[in-house]
VMD Tcl script that draws the C-alpha trace (Angstrom):
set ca {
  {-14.39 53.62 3.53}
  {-14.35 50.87 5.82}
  {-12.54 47.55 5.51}
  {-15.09 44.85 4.86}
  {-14.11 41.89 7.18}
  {-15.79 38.97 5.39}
  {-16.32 35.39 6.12}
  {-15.47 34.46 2.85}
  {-11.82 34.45 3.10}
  {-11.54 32.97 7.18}
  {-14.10 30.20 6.01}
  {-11.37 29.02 3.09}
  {-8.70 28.60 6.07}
  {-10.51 26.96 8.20}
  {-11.82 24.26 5.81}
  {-8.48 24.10 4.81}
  {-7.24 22.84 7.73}
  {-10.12 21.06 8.49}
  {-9.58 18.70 5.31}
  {-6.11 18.29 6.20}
  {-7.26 17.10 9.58}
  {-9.84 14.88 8.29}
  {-7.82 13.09 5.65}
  {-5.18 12.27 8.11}
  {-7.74 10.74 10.50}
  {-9.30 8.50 8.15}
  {-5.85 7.50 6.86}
  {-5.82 6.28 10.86}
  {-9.36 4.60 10.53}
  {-11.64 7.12 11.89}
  {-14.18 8.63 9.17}
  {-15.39 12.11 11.50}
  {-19.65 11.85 11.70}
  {-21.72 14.56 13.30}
  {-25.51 13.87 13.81}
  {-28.05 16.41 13.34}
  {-31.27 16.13 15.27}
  {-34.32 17.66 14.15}
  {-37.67 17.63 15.95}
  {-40.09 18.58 13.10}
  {-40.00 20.87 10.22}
  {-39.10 24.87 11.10}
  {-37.80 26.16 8.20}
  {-35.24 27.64 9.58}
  {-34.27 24.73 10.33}
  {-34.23 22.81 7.98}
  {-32.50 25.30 5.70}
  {-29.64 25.27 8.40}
  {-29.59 21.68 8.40}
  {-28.68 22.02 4.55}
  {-26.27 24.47 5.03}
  {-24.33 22.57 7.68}
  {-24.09 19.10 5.68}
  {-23.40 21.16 2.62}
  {-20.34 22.30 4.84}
  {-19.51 18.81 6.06}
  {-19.52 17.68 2.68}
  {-16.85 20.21 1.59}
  {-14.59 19.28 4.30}
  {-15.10 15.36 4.37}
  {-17.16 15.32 6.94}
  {-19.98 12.61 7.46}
  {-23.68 13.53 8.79}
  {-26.49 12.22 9.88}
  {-29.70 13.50 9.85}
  {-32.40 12.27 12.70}
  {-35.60 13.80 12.11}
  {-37.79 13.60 14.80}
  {-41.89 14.60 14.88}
  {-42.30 17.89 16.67}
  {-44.59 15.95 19.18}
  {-41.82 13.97 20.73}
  {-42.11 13.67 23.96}
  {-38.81 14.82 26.89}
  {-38.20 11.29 27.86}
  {-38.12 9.94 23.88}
  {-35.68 12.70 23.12}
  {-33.37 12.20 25.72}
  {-33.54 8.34 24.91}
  {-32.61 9.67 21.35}
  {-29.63 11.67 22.65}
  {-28.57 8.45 25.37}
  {-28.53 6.79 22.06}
  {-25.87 8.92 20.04}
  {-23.91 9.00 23.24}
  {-23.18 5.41 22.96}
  {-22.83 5.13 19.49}
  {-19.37 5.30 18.44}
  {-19.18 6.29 15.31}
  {-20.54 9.43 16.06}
  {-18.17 12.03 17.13}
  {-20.37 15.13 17.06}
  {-24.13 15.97 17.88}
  {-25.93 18.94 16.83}
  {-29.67 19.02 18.69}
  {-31.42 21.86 16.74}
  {-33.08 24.73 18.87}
  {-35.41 26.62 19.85}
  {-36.83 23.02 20.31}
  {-40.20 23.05 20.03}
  {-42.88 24.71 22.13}
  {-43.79 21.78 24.81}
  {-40.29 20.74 25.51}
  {-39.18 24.27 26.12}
  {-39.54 24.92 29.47}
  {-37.43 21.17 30.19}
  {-34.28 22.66 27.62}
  {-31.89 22.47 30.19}
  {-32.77 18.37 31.40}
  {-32.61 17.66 27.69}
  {-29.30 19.15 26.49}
  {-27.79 17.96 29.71}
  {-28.73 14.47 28.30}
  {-25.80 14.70 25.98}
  {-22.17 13.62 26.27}
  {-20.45 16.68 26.60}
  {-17.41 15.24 24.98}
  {-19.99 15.00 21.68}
  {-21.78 18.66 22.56}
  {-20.14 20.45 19.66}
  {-21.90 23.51 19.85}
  {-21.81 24.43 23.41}
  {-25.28 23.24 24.98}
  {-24.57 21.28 28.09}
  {-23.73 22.66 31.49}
  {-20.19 21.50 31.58}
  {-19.50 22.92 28.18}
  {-20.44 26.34 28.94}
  {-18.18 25.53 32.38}
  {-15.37 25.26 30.26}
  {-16.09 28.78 28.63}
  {-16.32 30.08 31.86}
  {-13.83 28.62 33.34}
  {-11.03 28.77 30.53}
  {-10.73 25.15 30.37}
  {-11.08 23.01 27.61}
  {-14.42 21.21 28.96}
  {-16.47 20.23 25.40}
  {-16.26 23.03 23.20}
  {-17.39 26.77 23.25}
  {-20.53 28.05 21.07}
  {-19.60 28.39 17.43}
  {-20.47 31.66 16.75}
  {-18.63 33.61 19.64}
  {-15.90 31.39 18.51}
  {-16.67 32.43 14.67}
  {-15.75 36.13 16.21}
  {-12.62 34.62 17.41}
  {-11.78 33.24 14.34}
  {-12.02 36.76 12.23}
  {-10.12 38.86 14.93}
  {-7.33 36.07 14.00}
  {-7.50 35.61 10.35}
  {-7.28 39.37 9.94}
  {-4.52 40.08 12.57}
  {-6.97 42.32 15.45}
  {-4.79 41.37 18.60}
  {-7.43 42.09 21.22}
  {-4.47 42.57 23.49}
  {-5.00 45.48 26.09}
  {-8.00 46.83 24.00}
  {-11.09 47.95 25.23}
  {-14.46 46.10 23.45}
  {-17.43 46.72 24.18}
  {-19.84 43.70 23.86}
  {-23.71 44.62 23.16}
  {-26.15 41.72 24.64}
  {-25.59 39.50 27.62}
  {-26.82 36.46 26.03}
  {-25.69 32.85 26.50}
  {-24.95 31.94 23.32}
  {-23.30 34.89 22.35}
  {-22.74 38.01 24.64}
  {-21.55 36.52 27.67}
  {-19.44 33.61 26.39}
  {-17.69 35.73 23.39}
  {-16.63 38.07 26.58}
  {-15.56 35.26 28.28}
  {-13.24 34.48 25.10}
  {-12.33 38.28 24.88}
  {-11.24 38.52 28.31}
  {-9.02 35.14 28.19}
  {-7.18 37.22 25.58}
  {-6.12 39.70 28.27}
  {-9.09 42.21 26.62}
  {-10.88 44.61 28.66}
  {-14.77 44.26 28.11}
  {-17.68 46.00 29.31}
  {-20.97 44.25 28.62}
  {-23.92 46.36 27.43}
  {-27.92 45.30 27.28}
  {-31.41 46.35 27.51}
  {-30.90 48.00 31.39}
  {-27.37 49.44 30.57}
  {-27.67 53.10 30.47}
  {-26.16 55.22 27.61}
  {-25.25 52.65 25.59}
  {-24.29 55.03 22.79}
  {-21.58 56.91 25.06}
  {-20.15 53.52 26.12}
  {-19.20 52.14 22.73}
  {-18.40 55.08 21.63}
  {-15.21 54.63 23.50}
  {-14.45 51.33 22.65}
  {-11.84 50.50 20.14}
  {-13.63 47.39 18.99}
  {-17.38 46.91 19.59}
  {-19.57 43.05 19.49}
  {-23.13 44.07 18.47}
  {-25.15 40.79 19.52}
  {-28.23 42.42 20.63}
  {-30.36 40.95 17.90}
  {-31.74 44.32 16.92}
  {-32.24 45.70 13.00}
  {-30.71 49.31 13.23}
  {-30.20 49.49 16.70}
  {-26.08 50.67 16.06}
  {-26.01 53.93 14.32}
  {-23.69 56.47 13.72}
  {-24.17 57.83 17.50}
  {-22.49 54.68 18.66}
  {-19.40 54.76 16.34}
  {-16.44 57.23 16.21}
  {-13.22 56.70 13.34}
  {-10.82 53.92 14.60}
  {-13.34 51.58 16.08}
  {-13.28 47.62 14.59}
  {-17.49 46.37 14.45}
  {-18.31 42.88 14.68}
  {-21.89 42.61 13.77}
  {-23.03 39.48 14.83}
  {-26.86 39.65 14.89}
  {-28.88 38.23 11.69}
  {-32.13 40.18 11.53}
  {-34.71 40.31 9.13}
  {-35.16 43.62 7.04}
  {-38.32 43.92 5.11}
  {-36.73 47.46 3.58}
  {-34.06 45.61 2.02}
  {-33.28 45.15 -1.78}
  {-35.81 47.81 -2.93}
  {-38.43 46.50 -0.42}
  {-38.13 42.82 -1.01}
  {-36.39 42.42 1.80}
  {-33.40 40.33 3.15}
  {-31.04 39.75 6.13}
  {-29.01 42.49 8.07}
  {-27.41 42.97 11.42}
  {-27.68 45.55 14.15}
  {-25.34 47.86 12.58}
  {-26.97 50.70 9.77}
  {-24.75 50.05 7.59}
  {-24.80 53.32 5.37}
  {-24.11 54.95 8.18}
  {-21.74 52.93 10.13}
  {-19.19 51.75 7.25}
  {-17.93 55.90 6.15}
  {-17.19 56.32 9.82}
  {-14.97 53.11 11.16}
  {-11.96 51.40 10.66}
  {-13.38 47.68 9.46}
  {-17.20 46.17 9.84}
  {-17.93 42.78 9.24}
  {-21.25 43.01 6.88}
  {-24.50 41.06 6.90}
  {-24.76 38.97 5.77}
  {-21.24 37.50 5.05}
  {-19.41 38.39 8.03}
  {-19.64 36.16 11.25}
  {-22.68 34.26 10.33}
  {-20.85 32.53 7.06}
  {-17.98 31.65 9.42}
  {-20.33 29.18 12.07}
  {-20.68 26.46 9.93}
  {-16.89 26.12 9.60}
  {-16.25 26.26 13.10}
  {-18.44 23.62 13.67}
  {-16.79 20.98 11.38}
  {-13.52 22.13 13.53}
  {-15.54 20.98 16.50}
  {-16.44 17.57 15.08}
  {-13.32 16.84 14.22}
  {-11.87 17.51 17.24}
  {-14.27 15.27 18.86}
  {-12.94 12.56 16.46}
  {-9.28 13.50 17.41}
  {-9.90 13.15 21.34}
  {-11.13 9.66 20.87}
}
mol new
graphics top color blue
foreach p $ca { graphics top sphere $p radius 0.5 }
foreach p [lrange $ca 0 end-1] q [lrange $ca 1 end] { graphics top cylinder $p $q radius 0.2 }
display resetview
């Protein structure tokens, strides 16, 4: 039986310290704010709108919420995001995506509008320079930095190891090896054109699934040893007696008997975002 890596417990340190950090800046005057921008009313979301002030409020955190109409036009939403830039009591900005349909193809011009100094998630140019570049440039993308954070809290020195990391994505695949590889890892990238994916992770001692695929990690790609880090969130309609519910890439069932430790799905990486983000803002607040 594998040893469950869960969020849980890496969540309660971080908003540990996180508290500590926030009372001692308002002790100095500054009250931490992030802004959350919303263009309409995706469920999704909303609900992780909910979620992250939820968080915020745990750690002392203050948010506000800008809902938008999902007709905004580009030049009203970069006006919107010239206008947190200047305002000073906000240290963080979250800009919920996929924004919607008729602004995507101008993505880049409108994250780009924001102060990277207030990008606490990792959307402008220069703060996915700094991933790139190892320096501290904004901040990196909370979720490959939620992988981080559980390779830490549960003592996985990535030293020397070889990790596989399934998906090339920007906000997770290529920035999370980027972080790996800082940490004197060596990582091979898999995705959709990588052949014999399978036979490559089987050789890994720790594989990232981020490929965003329900069941696409079976038992072929695992041998005994190997630390999983499933960070997809899929949908499973199969799920609790066909009622269905979230899941990652991994089979689970099949997966857990065979490896060292799995992080599960939900309640593995996923749980540990939110947390990293309030780290973020209040970083933000401490560079002022």
């Amino acid at each position: 039986m594998a040893k469950l890596l869960l969020g849980k417990a890496v969540n309660e340190a971080i908003n540990h310290r996180v508290s500590q950090k926030v009372d001692f800046l308002k002790r100095q005057g500054i009250a931490p704010r992030l802004a959350i921008v919303r263009c309409g009313d995706n469920p999704s979301d909303v609900a992780y709108e909910k979620g992250a002030v939820k968080k915020a409020g745990v750690v002392g955190i203050e948010t506000q919420r800008i809902v938008l109409p999902e007709s905004i036009s580009k030049a009203d939403l970069i006006s919107q995001l010239h206008s947190l830039n200047q305002d000073e009591s906000v240290d963080g900005v979250l800009l919920l995506r996929p924004l919607p349909k008729h602004l995507r193809a101008d993505e880049g011009e409108i994250v780009n509008a924001l102060d990277y100094r207030k990008d606490v998630d990792c959307m402008t140019d220069l703060s996915n320079a700094g991933v790139y570049l190892g320096k501290e440039i904004g901040f990196p993308p909370c979720t490959p930095s939620a992988v981080m954070e559980i390779l830490d809290y549960y003592g996985i020195d990535v030293k020397g190891k070889n990790i596989t990391v399934i998906g090339r994505s920007l906000v997770v695949g290529k920035p999370v090896a980027m972080m790996l590889m800082a940490r004197h890892a060596t990582v091979t990238i898999c995705h959709t054109r990588t052949v014999d994916v399978a036979a490559i992770a089987r050789r890994a001692d720790i594989i990232v699934s981020a490929a965003g695929a329900l069941g696409s990690l079976g038992a072929d790609f695992v041998r005994e040893g190997q630390i999983i880090i499933d960070v997809s969130v899929n949908w499973d309609p199969g799920k609790r007696d066909g009622q269905g519910g979230m899941a990652g890439d991994a089979v689970f069932e099949e997966i857990e008997p065979i490896v060292e430790a799995i992080t599960p799905v939900p309640g593995g990486v996923g749980a540990v975002t939110t947390s990293v983000l309030m780290e973020h803002v209040v970083k933000a607040a401490e560079g002022k």
